[in-house]
NUPA-220105 format. One record per residue (C-alpha): residue number from 1; x, y, z; residue in one letter. Coordinates in nm, 2 decimals. Example, Ala and Ser with C-alpha at 12.3 -4.5 7.8 and 13.67 -1.06 7.14 Angstrom:
2
R/1/1.23/-0.45/0.78/A
R/2/1.37/-0.11/0.71/S
//
This chain:
474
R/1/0.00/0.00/0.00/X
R/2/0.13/0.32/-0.08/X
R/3/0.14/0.64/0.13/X
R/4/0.09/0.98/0.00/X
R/5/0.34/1.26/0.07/X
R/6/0.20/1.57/0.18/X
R/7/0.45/1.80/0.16/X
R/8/0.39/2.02/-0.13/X
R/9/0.76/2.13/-0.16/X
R/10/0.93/2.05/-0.52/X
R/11/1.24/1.95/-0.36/X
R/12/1.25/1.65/-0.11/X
R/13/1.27/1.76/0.21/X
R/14/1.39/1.41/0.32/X
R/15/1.63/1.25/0.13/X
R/16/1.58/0.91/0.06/X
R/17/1.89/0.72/0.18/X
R/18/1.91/0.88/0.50/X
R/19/1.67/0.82/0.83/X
R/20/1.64/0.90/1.18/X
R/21/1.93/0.60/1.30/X
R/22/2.18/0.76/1.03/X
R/23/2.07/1.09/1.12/X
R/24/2.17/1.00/1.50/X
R/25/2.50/0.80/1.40/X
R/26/2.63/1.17/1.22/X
R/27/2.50/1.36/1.54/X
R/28/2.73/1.12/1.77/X
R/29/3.03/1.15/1.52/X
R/30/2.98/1.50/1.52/X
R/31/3.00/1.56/1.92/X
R/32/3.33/1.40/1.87/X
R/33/3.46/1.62/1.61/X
R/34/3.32/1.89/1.80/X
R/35/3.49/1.81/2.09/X
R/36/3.81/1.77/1.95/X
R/37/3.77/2.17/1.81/X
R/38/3.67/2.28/2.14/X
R/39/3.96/2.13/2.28/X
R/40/4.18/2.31/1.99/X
R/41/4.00/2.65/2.16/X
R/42/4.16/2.57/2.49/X
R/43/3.80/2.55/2.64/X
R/44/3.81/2.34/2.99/X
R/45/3.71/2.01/2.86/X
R/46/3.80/1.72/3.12/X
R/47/4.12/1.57/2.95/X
R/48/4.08/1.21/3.00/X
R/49/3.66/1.19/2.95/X
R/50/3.67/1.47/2.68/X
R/51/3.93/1.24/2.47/X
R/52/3.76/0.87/2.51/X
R/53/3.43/1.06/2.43/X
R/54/3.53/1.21/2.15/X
R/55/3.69/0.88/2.02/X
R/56/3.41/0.64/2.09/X
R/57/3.14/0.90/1.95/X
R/58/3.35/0.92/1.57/X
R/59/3.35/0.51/1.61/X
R/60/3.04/0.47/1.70/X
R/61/2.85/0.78/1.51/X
R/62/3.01/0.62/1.18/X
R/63/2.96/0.30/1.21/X
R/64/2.60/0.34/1.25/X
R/65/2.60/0.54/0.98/X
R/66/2.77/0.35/0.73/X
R/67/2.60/0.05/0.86/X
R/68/2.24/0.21/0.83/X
R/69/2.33/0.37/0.42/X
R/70/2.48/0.01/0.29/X
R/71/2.31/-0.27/0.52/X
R/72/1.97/-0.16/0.43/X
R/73/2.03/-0.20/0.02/X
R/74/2.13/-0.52/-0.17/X
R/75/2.48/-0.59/-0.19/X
R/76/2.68/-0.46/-0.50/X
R/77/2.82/-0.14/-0.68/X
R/78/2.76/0.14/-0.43/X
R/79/2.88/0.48/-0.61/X
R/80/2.58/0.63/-0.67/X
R/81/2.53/1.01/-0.75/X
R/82/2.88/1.09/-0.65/X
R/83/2.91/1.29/-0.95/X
R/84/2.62/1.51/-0.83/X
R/85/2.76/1.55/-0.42/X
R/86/2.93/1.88/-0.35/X
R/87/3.16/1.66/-0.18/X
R/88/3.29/1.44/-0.44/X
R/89/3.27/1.65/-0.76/X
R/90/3.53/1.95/-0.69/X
R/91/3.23/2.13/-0.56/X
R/92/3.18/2.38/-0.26/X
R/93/3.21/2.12/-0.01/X
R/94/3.49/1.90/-0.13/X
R/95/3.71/2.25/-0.16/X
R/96/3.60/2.35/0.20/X
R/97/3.74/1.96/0.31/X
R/98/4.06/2.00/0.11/X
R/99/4.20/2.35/0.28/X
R/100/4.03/2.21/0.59/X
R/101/4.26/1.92/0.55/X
R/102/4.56/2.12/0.40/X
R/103/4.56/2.37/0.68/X
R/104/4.60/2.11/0.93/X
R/105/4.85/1.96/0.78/X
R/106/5.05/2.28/0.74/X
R/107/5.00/2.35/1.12/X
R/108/5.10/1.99/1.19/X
R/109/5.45/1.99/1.02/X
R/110/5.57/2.37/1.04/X
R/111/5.29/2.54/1.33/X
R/112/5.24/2.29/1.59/X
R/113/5.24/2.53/1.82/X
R/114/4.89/2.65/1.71/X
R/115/4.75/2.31/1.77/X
R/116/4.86/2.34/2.09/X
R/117/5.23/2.12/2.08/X
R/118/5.46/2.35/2.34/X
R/119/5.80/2.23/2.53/X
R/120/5.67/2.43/2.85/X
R/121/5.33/2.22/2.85/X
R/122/5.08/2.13/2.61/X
R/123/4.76/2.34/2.54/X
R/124/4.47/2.32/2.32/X
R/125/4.38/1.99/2.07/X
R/126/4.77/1.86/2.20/X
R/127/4.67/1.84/2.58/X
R/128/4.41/1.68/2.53/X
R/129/4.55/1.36/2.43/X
R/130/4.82/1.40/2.69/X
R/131/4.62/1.14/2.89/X
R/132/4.66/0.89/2.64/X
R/133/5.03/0.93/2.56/X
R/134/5.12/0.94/2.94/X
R/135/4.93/0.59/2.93/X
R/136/5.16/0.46/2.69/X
R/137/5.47/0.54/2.75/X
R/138/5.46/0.80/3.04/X
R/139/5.53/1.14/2.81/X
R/140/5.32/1.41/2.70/X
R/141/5.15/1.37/2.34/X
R/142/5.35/1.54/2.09/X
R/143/5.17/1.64/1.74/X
R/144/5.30/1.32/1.59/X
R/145/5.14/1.13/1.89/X
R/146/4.74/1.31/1.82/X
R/147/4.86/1.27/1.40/X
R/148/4.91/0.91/1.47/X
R/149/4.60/0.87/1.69/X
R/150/4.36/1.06/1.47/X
R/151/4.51/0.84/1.16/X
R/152/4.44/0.55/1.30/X
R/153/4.09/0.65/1.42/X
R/154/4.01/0.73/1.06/X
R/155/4.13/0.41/0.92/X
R/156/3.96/0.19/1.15/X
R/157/3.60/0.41/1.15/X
R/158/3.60/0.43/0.75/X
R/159/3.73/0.09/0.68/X
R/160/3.44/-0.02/0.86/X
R/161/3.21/0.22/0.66/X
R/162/3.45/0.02/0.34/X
R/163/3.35/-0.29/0.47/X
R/164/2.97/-0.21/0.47/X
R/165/3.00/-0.08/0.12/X
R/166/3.20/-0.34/-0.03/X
R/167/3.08/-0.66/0.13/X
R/168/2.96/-0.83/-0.16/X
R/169/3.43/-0.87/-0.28/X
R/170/3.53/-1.10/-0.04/X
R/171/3.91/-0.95/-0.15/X
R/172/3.77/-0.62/-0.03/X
R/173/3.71/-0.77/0.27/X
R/174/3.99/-0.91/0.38/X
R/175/4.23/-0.66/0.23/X
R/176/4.08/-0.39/0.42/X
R/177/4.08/-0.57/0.78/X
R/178/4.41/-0.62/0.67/X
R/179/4.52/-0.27/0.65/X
R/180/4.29/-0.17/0.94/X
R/181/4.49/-0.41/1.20/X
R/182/4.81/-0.35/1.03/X
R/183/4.79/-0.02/1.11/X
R/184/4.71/-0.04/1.46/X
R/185/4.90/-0.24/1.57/X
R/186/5.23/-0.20/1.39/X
R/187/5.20/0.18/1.30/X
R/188/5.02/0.27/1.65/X
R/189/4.98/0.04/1.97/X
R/190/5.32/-0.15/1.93/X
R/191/5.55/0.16/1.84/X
R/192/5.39/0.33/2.14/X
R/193/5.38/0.06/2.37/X
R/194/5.78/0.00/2.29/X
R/195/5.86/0.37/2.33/X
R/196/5.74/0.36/2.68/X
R/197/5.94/0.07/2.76/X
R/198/6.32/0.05/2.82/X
R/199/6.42/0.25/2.58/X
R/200/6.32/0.63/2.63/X
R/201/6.65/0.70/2.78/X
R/202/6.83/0.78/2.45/X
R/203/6.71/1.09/2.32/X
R/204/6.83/1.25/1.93/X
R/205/7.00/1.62/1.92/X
R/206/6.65/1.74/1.89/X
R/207/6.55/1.56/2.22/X
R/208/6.32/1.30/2.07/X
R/209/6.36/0.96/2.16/X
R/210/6.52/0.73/1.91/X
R/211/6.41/0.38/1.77/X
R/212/6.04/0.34/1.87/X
R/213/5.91/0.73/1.94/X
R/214/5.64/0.74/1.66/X
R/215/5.80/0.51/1.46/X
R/216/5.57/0.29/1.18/X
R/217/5.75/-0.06/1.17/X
R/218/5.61/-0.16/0.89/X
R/219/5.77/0.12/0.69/X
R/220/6.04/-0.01/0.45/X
R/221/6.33/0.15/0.32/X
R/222/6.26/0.33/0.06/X
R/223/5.98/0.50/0.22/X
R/224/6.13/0.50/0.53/X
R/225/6.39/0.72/0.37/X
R/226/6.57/0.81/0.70/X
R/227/6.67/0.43/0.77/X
R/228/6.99/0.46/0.71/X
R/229/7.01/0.87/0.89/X
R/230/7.34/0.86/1.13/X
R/231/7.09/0.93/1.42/X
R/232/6.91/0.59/1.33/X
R/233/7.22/0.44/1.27/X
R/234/7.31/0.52/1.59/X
R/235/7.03/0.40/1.76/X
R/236/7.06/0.09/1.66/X
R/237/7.37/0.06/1.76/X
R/238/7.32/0.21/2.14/X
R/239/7.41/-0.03/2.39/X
R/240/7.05/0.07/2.53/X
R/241/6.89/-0.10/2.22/X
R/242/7.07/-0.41/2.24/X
R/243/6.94/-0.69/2.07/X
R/244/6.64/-0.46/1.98/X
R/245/6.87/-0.23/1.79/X
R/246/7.01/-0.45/1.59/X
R/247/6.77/-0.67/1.53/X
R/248/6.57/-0.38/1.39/X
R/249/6.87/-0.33/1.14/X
R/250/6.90/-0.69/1.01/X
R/251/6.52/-0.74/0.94/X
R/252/6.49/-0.32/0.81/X
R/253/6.79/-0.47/0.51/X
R/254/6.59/-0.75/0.46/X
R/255/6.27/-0.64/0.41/X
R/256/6.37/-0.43/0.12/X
R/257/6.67/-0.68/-0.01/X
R/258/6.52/-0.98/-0.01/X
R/259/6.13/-0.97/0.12/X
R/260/6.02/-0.69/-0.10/X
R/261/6.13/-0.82/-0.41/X
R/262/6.01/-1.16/-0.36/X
R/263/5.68/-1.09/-0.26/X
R/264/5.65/-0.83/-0.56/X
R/265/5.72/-1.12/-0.78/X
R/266/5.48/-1.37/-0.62/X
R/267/5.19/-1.16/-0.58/X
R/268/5.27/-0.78/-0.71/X
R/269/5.28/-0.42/-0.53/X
R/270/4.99/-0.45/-0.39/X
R/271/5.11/-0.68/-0.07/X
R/272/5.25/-0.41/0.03/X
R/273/5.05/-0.09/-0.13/X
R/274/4.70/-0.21/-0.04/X
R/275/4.72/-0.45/0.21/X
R/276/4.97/-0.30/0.45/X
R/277/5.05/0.07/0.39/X
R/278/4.93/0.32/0.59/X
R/279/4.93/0.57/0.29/X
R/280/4.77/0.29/0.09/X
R/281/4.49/0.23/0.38/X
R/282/4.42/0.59/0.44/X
R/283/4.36/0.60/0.07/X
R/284/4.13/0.32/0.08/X
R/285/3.95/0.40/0.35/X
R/286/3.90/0.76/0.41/X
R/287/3.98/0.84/0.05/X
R/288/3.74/0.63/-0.11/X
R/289/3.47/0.89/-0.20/X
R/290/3.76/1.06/-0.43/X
R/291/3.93/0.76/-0.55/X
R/292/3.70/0.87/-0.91/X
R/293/3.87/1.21/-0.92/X
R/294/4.19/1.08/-0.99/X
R/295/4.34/1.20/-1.36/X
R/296/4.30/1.01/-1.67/X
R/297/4.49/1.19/-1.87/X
R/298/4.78/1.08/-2.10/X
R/299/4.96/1.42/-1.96/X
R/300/4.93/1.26/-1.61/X
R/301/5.02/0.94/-1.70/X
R/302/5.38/1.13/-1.81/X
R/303/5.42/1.34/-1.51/X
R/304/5.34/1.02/-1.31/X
R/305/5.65/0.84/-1.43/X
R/306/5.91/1.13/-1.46/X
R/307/5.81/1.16/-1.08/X
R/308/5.75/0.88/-0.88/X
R/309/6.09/0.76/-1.03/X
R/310/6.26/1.10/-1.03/X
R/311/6.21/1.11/-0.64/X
R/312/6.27/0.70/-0.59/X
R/313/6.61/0.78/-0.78/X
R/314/6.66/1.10/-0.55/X
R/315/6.65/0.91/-0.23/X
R/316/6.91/0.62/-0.36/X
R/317/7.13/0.87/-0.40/X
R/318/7.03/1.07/-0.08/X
R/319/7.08/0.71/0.11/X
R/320/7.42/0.61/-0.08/X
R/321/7.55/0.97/0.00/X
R/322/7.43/0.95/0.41/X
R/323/7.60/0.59/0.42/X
R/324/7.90/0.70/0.29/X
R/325/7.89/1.01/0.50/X
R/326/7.84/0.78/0.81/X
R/327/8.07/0.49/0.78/X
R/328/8.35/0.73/0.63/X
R/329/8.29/0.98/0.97/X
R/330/8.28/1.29/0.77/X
R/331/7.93/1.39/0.71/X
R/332/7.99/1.54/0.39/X
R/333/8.03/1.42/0.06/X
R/334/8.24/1.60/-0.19/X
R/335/8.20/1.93/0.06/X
R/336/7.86/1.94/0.07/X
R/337/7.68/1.89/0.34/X
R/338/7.45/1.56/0.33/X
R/339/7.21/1.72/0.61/X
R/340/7.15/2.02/0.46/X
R/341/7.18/1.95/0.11/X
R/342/7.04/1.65/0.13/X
R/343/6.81/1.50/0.39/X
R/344/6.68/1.83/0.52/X
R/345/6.51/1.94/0.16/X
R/346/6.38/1.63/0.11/X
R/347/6.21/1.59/0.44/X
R/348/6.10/1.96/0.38/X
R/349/5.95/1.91/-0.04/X
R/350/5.87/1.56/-0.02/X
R/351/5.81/1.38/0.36/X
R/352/5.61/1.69/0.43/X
R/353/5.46/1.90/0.15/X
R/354/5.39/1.62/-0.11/X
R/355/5.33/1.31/0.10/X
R/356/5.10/1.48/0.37/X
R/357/4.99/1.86/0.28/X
R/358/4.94/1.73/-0.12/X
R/359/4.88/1.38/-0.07/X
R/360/4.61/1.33/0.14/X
R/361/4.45/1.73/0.16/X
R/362/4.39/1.76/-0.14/X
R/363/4.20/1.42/-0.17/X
R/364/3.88/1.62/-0.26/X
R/365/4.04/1.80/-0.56/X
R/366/4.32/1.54/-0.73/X
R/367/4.18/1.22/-0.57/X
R/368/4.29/0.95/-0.26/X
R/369/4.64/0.82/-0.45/X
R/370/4.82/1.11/-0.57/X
R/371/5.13/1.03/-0.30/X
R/372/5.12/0.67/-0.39/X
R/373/5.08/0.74/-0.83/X
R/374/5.33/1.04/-0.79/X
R/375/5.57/1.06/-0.52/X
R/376/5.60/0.75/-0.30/X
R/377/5.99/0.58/-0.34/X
R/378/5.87/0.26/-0.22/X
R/379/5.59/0.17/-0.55/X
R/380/5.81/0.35/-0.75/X
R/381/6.10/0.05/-0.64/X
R/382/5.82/-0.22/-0.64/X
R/383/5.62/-0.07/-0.99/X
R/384/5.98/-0.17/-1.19/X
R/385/5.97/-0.52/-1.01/X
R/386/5.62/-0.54/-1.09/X
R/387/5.61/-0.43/-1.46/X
R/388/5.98/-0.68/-1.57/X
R/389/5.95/-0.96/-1.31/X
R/390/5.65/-1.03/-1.15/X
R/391/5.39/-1.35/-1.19/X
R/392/5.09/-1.11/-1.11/X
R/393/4.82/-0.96/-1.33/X
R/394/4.46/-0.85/-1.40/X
R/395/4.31/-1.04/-1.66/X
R/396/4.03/-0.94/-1.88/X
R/397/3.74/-1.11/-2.02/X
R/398/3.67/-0.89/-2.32/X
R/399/3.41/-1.09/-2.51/X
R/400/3.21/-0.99/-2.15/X
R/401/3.27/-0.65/-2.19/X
R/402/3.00/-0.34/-2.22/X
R/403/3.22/-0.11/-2.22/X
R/404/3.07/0.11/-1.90/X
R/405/3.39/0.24/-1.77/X
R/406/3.30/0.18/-1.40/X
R/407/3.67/-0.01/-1.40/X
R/408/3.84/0.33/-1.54/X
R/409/3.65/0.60/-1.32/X
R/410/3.68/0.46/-1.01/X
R/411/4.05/0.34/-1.08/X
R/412/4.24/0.58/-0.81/X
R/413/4.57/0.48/-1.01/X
R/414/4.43/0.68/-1.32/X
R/415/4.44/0.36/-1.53/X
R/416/4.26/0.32/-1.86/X
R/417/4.11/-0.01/-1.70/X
R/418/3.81/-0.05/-1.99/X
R/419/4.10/0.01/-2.29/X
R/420/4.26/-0.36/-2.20/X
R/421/3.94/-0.46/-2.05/X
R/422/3.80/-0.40/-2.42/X
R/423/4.11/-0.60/-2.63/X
R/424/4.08/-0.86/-2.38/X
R/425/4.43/-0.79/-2.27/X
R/426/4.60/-0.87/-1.91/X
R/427/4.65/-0.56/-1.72/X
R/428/5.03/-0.52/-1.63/X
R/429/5.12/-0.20/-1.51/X
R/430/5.38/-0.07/-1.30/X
R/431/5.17/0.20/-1.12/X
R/432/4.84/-0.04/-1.03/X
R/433/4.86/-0.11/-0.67/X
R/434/4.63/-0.41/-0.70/X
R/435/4.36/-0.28/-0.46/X
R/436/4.14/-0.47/-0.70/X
R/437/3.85/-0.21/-0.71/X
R/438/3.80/-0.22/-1.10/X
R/439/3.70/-0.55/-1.02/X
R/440/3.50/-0.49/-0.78/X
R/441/3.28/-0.20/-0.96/X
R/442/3.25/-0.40/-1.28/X
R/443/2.88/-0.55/-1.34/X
R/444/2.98/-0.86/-1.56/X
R/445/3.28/-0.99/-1.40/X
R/446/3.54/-0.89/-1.67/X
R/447/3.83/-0.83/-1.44/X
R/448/4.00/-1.09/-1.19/X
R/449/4.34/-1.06/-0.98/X
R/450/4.55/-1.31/-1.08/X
R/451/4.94/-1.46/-1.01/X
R/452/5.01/-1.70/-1.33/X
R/453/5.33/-1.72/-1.54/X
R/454/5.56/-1.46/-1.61/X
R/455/5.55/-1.59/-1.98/X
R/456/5.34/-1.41/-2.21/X
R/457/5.16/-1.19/-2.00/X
R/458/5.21/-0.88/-2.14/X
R/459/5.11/-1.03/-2.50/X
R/460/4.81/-0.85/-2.67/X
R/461/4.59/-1.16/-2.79/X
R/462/4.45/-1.19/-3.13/X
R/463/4.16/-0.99/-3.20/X
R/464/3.87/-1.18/-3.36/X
R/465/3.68/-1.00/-3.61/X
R/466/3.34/-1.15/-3.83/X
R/467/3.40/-1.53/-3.86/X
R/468/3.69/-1.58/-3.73/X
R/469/3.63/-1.75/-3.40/X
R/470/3.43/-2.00/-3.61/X
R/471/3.75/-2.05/-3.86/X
R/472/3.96/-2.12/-3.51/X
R/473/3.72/-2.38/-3.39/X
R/474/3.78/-2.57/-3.71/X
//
């Protein structure tokens, strides 16, 4: 039986995917964020309640409301209207998220006094996760310390939002709780845990503690480009560390000597790019809604390769140049100063501006990858193992083909998907990071993740035109 609106308004006041439960799960997510900003406005908020309200309520708010948009529809393609949301089509509101997002950044790397870090006490959005950081390892938070809470909190609340969404790809499934307990455990809880252990008695030059203060140990040389720093070097050689130190060392060389490689081979980039990164799971998770905006262009495709391998190159020779520095004691190589004419602008142009401030604030304007396509050392190291020496790629189905072009919109790499998806050829590309979403989006089944032979993979099959396919039966 159907009911009558009586609302005489041409626009509907009510829009139809959200109700009163969703309605509620934004209002609870929304007293945390608001929270947080009244904390960043020094107001008295009660440090320890403030902060464990604040996180439950995003938690909780989101999960409701993911569970109530994708649990009450069929399973399937989700990514509806997105083209049409101010959020998620360069509009008014994705702009107002992006220099939300960029400011903060910008504070967080070069202001963090204005967020409240300070060496004679915390203040503001800072202090109020001192509670939390004395908890694990008995200091007051630093801005790396809320950064690393508030990344985590975002990965975990929107890769359960992911998980709603995508719950018809069992691969989306598991790849996501994948990145979702790799990152709290091995880029949160266990670096923290061990930095309030035994080993906050050695402190760096600029007074941080070495090792395991805010360290992700899952990062892997390349993209751990200070590995081989003398200050890290050190570290791991501190009599403090011992076995730790070392221990660290050996398995930090053989992770991207021997482990990296071999993996890449086996199974591709994307062990690494989208089921463990936390670049790679911020992208997936909170970065979803943007993963369409990514460029398609041929121009992009250029740019993409002059610099994701123009900065991979730069920090082999920034790392050859600090080794030789170190072990030779002279911390210079051919008079120049590594430091400063080395390490320092790098950290400055590409840890900082392009990896945070670019890569993940402007999410609403170039898309949830542009770090990991452009910038990051690491895919650019396992893209070239990937493309010449790997056993993994997507195959295609082209007879099953329509040609929709779900696979190349929402492809955050900026890969023609539907070109090879059309000639029936096997996708093998340095730059895909495997996250398997073309796959996921396409309506007929086309596309599959694969690991097969190395031989032939890259070969464009024969196309069959008119009778053909009967004369090759025969």
């Amino acid at each position: 039986m159907s009911t009558i609106d009586p609302s005489l308004s041409i626009a509907n006041p009510e829009p139809k995917d959200t109700d009163v439960i969703q309605k509620l799960g934004l209002a609870l997510s929304g007293i945390g964020v608001l929270i947080l900003f009244l904390a960043w406005g020094n107001l008295p908020i009660p440090k320890t309640v403030g902060l464990a309200t604040a996180i439950l309520s995003i938690l909780i708010g989101v999960s409701i409301y993911s569970y109530r948009l994708y649990m009450k529809q069929p399973e399937g393609i989700k990514n509806n209207g997105i083209w049409f949301k101010g959020l998620t089509n360069r509009g008014v509101l994705g702009w107002m998220v992006g220099i939300v997002l960029t400011g903060f950044y910008v504070l967080l790397y070069w202001y963090p006094e204005y967020i409240g870090f300070k060496s004679t006490g915390n203040e503001g959005l800072v202090a109020l996760f001192d509670p939390l950081s004395m908890f694990f390892k008995g200091q007051p938070a630093s801005q790396w310390f809320v950064y690393g809470t508030l990344y985590t909190l975002a990965i975990v609340s929107l890769g359960i939002k992911f998980l709603y969404k995508y719950r018809h790809n069992r691969y989306q499934t598991l790849r996501t709780i994948s990145v979702m307990i790799a990152q709290a455990l091995f880029a949160y809880f266990i670096p923290e845990i061990l930095a309030g252990l035994n080993y906050n008695d050695v402190t760096t030059n600029s007074g941080e503690y070495l090792g395991y203060y805010n360290t992700d140990i899952k990062n892997i040389w390349p993209l751990d480009y200070d590995f081989f720093h003398d200050w890290q070097q050190d570290a791991f050689r501190q009599e403090a560390y011992q076995p730790i130190g070392v221990l660290f060392l050996i398995i930090g060389i053989a992770m991207f000597l021997v482990v990296t490689p071999v993996l890449t081979y086996f199974v591709g980039k994307r062990w690494y790019c989208s089921w463990v990164c936390g670049c790679g799971g911020l992208a997936e998770t909170a970065g979803d809604p943007f993963r369409h905006l990514s460029s398609k262009k041929l121009s992009a495709w250029k740019l993409e390769r002059w610099l994701i391998h123009g900065v991979m190159v730069f920090v082999f020779v920034m790392t050859a140049a600090t080794v030789y520095g170190y072990f030779w004691n002279t911390g210079e190589v051919f008079g120049l100063n590594i430091y400063a004419n080395f390490q320092k602008p790098y950290g400055f142009l590409i840890g900082a501006a392009f990896s945070g401030v670019i890569g993940v604030g402007f999410y609403p304007m170039l898309g949830s990858r542009v770090w990991c396509r452009f910038g990051c050392p690491m895919a650019g190291y396992m893209g070239i193992i990937q493309r010449f020496k790997s056993r993994f790629r997507i195959t295609t189905n082209g007879g099953q083909c329509i040609s929709c072009g779900n696979c190349s919109t929402y492809c955050e790499q900026g890969i023609d998907v539907r070109a090879y998806a059309q000639k029936g050829q096997n996708i093998v590309r340095a730059s895909c990071v495997g996250c398997g979403i073309c796959s996921a989006v396409c309506p007929r089944g086309v596309l599959k993740l694969e690991n097969g032979p190395e031989e032939a993979r890259m070969d464009l099959p024969p196309i069959m035109i008119g009778n053909d396919s009967f004369k090759v039966a025969e």
